[in-house]
C-alpha positions, 0 to 999 in steps of 0.5 A: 549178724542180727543178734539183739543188742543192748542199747548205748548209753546217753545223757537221757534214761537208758532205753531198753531194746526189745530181746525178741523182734517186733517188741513194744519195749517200755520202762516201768517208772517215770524217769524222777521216780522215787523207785530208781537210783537216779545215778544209775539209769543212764547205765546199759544193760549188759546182755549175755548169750547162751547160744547164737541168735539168742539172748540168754541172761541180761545184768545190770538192769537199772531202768526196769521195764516190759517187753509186750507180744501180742498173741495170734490175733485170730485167736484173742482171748484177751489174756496176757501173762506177765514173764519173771524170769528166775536166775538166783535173782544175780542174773535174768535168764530172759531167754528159756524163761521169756523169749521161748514162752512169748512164741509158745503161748503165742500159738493159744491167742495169749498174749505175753511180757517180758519183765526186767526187773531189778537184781539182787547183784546189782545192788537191789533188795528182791523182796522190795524192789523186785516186787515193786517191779512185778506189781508196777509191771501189773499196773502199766500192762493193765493201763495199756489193755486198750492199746494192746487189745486186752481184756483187763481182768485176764492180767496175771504174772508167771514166775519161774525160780527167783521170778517165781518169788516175785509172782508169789509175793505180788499175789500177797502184796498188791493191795498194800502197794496200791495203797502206797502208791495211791498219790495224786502225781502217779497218772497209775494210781487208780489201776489196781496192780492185783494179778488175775492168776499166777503161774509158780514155776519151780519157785524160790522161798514164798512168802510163807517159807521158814514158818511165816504167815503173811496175811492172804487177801480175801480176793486171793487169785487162783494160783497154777504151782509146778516143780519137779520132786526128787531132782529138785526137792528144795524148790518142790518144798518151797512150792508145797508150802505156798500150795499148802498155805492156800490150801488151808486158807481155802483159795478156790483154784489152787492147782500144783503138780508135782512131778517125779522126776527133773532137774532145776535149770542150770543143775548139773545131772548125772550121765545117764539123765537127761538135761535139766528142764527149764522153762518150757523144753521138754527134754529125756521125755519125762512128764515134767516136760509136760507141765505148760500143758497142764497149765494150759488145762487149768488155765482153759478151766478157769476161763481165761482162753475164753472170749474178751469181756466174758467173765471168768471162772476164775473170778466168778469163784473168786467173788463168791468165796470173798467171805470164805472160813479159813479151813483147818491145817490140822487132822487129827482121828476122830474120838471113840463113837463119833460118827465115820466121816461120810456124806454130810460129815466132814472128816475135819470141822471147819475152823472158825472164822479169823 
């Protein structure tokens, strides 16, 4: 029937398929890699569909992996997007937040991946292997940006839901990471796992949520944050605290919208609502449905539609704020006689270096 199908098991590592045709599929560690469990590799996916022709959730992923689409080659901008899909992290919903985004964003000359990365129902830690996922996704795309025709400073990774809390911590812990796996036996040691911007769609809880304070590198990439409001408020909360915590650290680029109304994919809505919006369907004609071409904007602004090998905004504002003062959080009114905020004098001093 032409429907894509997992591959069987053997006696070698299971060989993930391609779930949109024409797929470079390759898994992400070496088969004696520490980060796997040795008695699970050789275990299938099992893929799941919500419509025909179409994968639509994928479990039990043991031998994590990416998937690679080049963009339309008349239009090469060198960029590439690295997809992590949400699903609670007990499922990878694959299909509206993978496979729909490898043809819509193949039409800008951007190139996509779609990342399998380990679930919490299969017996993973998100926090530690889903982002050793997401960062080694990082490492190997940027390896292969010669093969693939690549600009290698234009690698960056979108996140949607559980996938959005994967995205958020990369752009936290790649350092640390590299460090970890700067070995001699690891032929990536020397390719930086750091993402050139970040996409948080709808996120999960970030790093900073419930009143933590990672550290946030200096050379924090620019970040594009979405959600819906009202019809997805706890996951709008989570967002408004990543933005915020940037915000007030002063990371140049920071973009978030926050629309009025929409619902979190796979909520149930009321009779007269139109269905919740995941990924990139514009359904009900809301303005949510319209957030890829915000994006679209904001990643234009930054250069990344741009020619291969011509420096982007992004990391000309980067650079230039590496030593940037940590902004301050707090407002408070100014004391009787001090002089009206106006050209020249800011409403709120800035804090002091940390």
């Amino acid at each position: 029937m032409g429907v894509p199908a997992p591959g069987p098991r053997t006696d070698l590592p299971y060989a993930p398929q391609p779930i949109v045709p024409g797929g470079v599929v390759i898994p992400l560690y070496p088969p004696d890699s520490p980060y796997l469990k040795q008695e699970k590799i050789r275990e299938p996916e099992e893929y799941h569909f919500y419509e025909p022709g179409r994968v639509g959730y994928i479990v039990h992923i043991h031998n994590p992996s990416i998937e690679f689409h080049a963009g339309n080659g008349q239009l090469n901008t060198g960029a590439v997007i690295i997809l992590a899909a949400g699903g609670a992290h007990r499922t990878l919903n694959v299909g509206g937040e993978g496979a729909d985004e490898v043809a819509y964003f193949y039409n800008y000359g951007i190139s996509t991946v779609i990342l399998r990365n380990r679930l919490r129902s299969d017996g993973y830690e998100p926090k530690v292997d889903g982002v050793n996922d997401a960062l080694q996704a990082i490492k190997l795309v940027r390896a292969h940006a010669k093969d693939w025709n690549l600009d290698p400073r234009k690698v960056g990774i979108m996140g949607f839901s559980a996938g959005a809390e994967l995205a958020a911590a990369a752009t936290l812990q790649w350092a640390e990471f590299d460090a970890k796996n700067d070995i001699a036996t690891n032929p990536l040691a020397k390719v930086p796992s750091r993402p050139d911007f970040a996409g948080i769609i709808y996120p999960g809880p970030s790093p900073f949520a419930r009143g933590a304070t990672p550290t946030i590198p200096r050379d924090m990439p620019p970040a594009f944050i979405t959600c819906s409001g009202w019809g997805d408020w706890i996951h709008a909360v989570w967002a408004n605290e990543y933005f915020t915590a940037l915000l007030n650290d002063g990371v140049p680029n920071v973009e978030m919208h926050i629309f009025a109304r929409g619902h979190h994919p796979g909520d149930k809505v009321g009779p007269d609502e139109p269905p919740a919006s995941g990924g990139i369907s514009d359904r009900g004609f809301i303005a949510y449905g319209k957030w890829q071409e915000r994006f679209l904007d904001w990643f234009r602004d930054l250069g990344f539609l741009g020619k291969p090998g011509v420096e982007t905004q992004a990391a000309i504002d980067v650079a230039a704020n590496l030593n940037r003062v940590k902004k301050s959080a707090v407002w408070s009114p100014p004391k009787a006689g001090a002089p009206t905020p106006g050209p020249g004098v800011p409403a709120v001093p800035p804090a002091k270096a940390p």
